[in-house]
N, C-alpha and C positions, 0 to 999 in steps of 0.2 A: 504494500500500500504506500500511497508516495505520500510524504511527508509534505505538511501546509504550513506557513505561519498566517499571521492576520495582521494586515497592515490594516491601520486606520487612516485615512487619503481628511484633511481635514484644510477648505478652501474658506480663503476671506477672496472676497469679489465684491463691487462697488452695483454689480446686475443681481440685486435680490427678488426677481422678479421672476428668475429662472428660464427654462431650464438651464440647469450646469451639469454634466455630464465626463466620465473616462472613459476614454477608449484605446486601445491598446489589443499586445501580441497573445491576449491570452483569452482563454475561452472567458473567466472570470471577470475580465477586461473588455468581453463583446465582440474579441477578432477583429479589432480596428471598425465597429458599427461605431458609427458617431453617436447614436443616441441610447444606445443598448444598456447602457450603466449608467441610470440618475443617480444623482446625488439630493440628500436631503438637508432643508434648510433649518437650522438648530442652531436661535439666540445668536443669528446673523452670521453661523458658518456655517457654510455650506462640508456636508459629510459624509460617506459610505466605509463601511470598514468590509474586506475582501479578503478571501482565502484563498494563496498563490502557494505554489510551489514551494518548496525552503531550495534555500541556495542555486537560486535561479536569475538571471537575467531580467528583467522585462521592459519593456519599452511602452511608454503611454503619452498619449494628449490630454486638454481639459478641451472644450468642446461647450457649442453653446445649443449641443444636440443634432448639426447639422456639419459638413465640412464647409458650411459658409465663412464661421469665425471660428476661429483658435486662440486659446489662452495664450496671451505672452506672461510668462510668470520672473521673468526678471530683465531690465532694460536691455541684455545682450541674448537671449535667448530662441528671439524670433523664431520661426515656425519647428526650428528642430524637437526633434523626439525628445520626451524626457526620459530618463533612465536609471533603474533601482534596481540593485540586485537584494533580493528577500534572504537576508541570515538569519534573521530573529523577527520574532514578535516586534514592530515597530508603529511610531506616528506620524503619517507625515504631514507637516505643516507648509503648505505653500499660498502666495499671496499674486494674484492678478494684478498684474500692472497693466494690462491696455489687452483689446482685442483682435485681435489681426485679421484679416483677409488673407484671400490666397495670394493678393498680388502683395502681400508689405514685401518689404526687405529691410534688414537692419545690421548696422557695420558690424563687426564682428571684429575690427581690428585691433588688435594689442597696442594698447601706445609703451614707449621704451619700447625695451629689447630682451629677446629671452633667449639664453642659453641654454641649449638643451646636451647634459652631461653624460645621457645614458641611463641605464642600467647600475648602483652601485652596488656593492655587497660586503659585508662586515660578518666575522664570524659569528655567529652562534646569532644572527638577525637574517630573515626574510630579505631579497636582493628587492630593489626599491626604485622608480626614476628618483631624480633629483635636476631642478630647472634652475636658474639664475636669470632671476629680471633686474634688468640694469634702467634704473632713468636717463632720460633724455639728456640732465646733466653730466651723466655720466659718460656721454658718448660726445660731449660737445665739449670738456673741460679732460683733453689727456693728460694731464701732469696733474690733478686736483686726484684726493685719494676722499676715501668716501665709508660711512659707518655702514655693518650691517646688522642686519635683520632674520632672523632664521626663523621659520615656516612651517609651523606643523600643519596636515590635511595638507599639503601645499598643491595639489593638485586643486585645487579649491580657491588659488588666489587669485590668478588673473586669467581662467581659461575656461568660457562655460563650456566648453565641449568637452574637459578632464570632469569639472567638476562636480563633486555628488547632485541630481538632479537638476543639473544644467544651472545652476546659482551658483557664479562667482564673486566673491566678494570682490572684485572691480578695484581691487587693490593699486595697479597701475592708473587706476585714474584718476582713485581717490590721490594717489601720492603726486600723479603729475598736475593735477592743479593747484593742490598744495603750495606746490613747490613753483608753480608759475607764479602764483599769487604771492608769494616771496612769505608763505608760514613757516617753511620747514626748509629743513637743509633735507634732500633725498637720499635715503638708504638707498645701497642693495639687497635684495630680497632673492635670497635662500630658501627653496620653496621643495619641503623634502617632505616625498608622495606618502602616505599612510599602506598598511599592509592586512591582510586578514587578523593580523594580531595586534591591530592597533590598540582592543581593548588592555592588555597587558602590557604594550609598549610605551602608553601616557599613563600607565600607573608606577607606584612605588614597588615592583615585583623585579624579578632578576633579570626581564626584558626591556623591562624600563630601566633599568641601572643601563644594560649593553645600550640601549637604544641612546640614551645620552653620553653615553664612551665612544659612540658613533659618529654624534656630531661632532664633539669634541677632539675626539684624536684622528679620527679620518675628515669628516667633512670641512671643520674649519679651518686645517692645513692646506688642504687645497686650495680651499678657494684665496684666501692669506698668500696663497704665492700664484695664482693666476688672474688675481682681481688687483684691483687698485682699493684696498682695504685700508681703514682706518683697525687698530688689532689692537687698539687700548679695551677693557671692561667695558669704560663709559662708553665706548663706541659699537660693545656686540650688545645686543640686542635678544631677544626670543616672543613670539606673539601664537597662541593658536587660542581655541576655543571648545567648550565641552571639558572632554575628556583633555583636550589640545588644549584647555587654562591649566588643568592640573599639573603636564607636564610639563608646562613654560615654568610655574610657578619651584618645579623639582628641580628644575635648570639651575636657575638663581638660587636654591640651597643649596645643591650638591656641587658647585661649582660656581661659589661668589666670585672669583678670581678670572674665571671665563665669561661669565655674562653677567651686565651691568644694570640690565634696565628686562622686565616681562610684564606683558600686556595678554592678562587671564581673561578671557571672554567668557561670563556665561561657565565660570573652571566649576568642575566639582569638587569642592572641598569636602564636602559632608561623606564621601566616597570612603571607604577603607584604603588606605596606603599602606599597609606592611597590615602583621595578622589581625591585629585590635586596637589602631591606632588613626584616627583620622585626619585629614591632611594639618587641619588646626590646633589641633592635639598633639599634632609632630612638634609645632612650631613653639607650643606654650609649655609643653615639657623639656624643651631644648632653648633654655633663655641664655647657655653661654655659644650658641653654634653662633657662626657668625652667618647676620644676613643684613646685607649693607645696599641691595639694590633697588631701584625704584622701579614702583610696581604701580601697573593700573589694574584694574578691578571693574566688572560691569557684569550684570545681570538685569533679565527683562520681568515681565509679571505675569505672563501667561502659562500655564500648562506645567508641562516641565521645569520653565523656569522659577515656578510658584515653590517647587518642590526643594530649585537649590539654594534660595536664599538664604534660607537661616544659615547654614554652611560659610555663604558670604560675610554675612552677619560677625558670626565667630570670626572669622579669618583677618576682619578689618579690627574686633575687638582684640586681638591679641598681637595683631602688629603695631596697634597703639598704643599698646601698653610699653613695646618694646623701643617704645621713642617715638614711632611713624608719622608725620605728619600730614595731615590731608591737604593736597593743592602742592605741596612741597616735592617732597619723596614718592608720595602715596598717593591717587585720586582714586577714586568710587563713583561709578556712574547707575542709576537706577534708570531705565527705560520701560517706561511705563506702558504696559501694553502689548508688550515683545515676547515674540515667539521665540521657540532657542532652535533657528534655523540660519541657512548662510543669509536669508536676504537678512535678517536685521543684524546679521553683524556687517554686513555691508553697507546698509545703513549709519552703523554708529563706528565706522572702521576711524574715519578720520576724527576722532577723541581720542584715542591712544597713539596715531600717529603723530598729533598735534603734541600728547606731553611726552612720547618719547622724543621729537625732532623737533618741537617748535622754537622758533629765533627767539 
């Protein structure tokens, strides 16, 4: 018997008047019928929860029932497919930014530059790609050396066709306007892919130790001698979100010397990091480790996010305790309303890039 998980598909759209509909590669998904899978409207979201395959591919649209109009669900995503692979029971949250015809078209271009590294591999870790986006100053100032940034999900930063469900944090655009508008000095952005074992690799476990022994003694020598790198603390950086805030945030403890500055999206603190000991709990029973880097902090108020706050909560109470000052070292952002999905961290991307970079 094949094995199902049940994904909960869970739409905000500004058409509550309906229909809203999936369609997609699977019988459960309607065999790409536009209108074959409604969705129902509950307290202004639109919802269907569906039983797929486990550890399967599948490919779907949102639909306004017809293939007249198609969901765009994020500003770069235009008519292409979205795409999920089912490992677990999940939710997914996506948000309708416009409706498209068959004739839109929408740019798809990368602004900066990206390196594409390959294939890397580190012993006892899953081989992995790994990108480098370079800004636009970076390619117009050759003797100017430049701070980086390292990228967990990185698949997820500047590329909706990599990225989980076609939502890329738009990271390249948030930084290059940024940076036109003369806010920030531009990193390089170190953008290293996630693996079946992400959940162990952004935890406190013996995967998460290698996976930051990864970056650390393979990936940031490299790039340190084939970039125009600034290689001070103050200068390296770490940002991801979810499970990617927890293991920014393990960066900057296991390695105050290597990185200077982490920007936790949405982290799970509340999470178990070692056998009975929670991320906050590490922090407040270790008041002589040393942890001297500036840290941003943000969580939304919907759903999941409801569930990580208190986590947050602790995390910012006991790094204050430890001196931390809010606006200084430390900033906390609440977004009110926020799903814990890529579009709202792409939304609020340019808050952590403003206090990690800002003039």
């Amino acid at each position: 018997m094949t094995k199902t998980v049940k994904i909960d598909f869970e739409i905000k759209s500004s058409n509550e008047s309906g229909p809203i509909c999936i369609a997609g590669d699977h019988a459960a998904l309607g065999n790409w019928a536009p209108g074959a899978v409604n969705m129902e409207l509950e307290d202004g979201i639109w919802k269907k929860t569906l039983d797929l395959p486990k550890n399967t591919w599948v490919e779907f649209k949102i639909t306004d029932g017809t293939w007249d109009s198609e969901a765009s669900i994020s500003e770069t995503d235009g008519n292409d497919n979205l795409r999920l692979f089912t490992e677990e029971d999940q939710q997914i949250q996506l948000q309708v930014e416009d409706w498209l015809s068959d004739e839109s078209s929408v740019n798809n271009t990368i602004q900066g530059k990206v390196d594409y590294l390959g294939i890397r591999s580190y012993p006892g870790l899953r081989n992995r790609e790994v990108i480098v986006w370079l800004p636009t100053a970076y390619l117009e100032n050759p003797s100017k050396r430049f701070p980086v940034l390292y990228a967990h999900d990185g698949q997820n930063m500047v590329d909706h066709r990599t990225a989980f469900l076609n939502g890329d944090w738009r990271a390249d655009e948030t930084i290059e306007d940024m940076a036109k508008n003369k806010q920030i000095d531009p990193p390089i952005m170190v953008c290293i892919y996630n693996t079946k074992d992400r959940l162990e690799e952004y935890n406190d476990t013996k995967l998460g130790r290698r996976y930051l022994e990864f970056i650390v003694k393979d990936i940031k020598p490299f790039i340190d001698k084939h970039y125009r790198t600034k290689t001070s603390v103050e200068d390296t950086a770490v940002i991801g979100s979810s499970m990617g805030g927890l293991i920014s945030f393990l960066a900057v403890w296991y390695y105050p010397n290597v990185f200077g500055k982490a920007a936790c999206l949405s982290p799970l603190f509340w999470g178990k990091t070692t056998v009975d000991v929670e991320a906050w709990q590490m922090v407040e029973n270790n008041p002589e480790h040393k942890l001297n880097a500036e840290i941003y902090m943000d969580n939304g108020t919907a759903d999941l996010e409801r569930k990580l706050m208190p986590g947050c909560i602790q995390m910012l109470r006991v790094l204050k305790a430890r001196g931390y000052e809010e606006k200084k070292n430390l900033l906390w952002f609440c977004d009110e309303g926020a799903w814990h999905n890529e579009h709202a961290w792409a939304e609020r991307l340019w808050r952590p890039i403003k206090f990690l970079y800002g003039k």
